[in-house]
C-alpha positions in Angstrom: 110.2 69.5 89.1 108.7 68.5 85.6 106.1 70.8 84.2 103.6 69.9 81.8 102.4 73.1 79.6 98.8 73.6 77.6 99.4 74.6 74.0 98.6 78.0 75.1 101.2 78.7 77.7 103.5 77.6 75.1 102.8 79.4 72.8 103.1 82.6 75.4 106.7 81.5 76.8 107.4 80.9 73.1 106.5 84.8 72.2 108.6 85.9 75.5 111.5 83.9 74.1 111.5 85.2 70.5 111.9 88.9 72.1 116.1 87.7 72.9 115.2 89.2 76.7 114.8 85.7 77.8 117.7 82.9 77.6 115.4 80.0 78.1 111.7 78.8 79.5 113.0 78.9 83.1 113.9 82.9 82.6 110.3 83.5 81.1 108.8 81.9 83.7 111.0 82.9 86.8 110.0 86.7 85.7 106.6 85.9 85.3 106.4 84.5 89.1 108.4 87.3 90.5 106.2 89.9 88.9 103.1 88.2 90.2 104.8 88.6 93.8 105.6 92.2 93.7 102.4 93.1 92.6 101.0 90.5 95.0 103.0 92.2 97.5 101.9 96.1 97.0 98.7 97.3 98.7 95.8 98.5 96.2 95.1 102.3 97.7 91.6 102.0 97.6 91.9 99.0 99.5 94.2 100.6 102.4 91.7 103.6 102.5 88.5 101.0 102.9 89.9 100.0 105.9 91.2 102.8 107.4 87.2 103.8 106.9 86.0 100.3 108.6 88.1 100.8 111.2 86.8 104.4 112.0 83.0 103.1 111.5 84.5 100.8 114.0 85.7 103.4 116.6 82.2 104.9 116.1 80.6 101.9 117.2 79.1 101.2 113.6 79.9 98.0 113.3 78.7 95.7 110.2 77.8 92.1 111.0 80.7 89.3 109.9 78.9 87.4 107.3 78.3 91.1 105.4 81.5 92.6 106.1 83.1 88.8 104.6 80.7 89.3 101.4 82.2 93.2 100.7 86.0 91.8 101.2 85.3 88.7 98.9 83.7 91.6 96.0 86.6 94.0 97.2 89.1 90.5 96.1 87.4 90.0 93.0 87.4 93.3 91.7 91.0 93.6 92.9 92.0 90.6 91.2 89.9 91.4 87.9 91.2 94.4 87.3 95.2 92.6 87.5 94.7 90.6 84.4 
């Protein structure tokens, strides 16, 4: 697979690479992926604890309707994904 990279990614890999850590652009770039699937792959607390809520509201018969409960989880994913950059 051929990448092509903006000026700007370059100049990022090209920082990572000056450190020594890295042996090439593949290394930099490898890393970069597999950080971005652990932290992919942890669950955000506040998150875990906003459902375990929904699902008691649920048990209680306090049900939200879909389209609003969608909204919350789409601001919920933003925020989430905001505060990871």
């Amino acid at each position: 697979m051929q990448l092509e990279i903006s000026p700007d990614l370059e100049t990022l890999i090209n920082k990572r690479l000056s450190t020594g850590a890295y042996a090439n652009a593949e290394e930099v770039v490898r890393h970069a992926l597999q950080e971005q699937d652990a932290q992919d792959d942890e669950l955000d607390p506040e998150l875990v604890a906003h459902i375990e809520e929904g699902y008691r509201q649920a048990e209680r018969g306090e049900l939200i309707e879909g389209r609003q409960a969608f909204a919350e989880i789409q601001e919920m994913k933003e925020a989430w994904r905001a505060s990871r950059r």
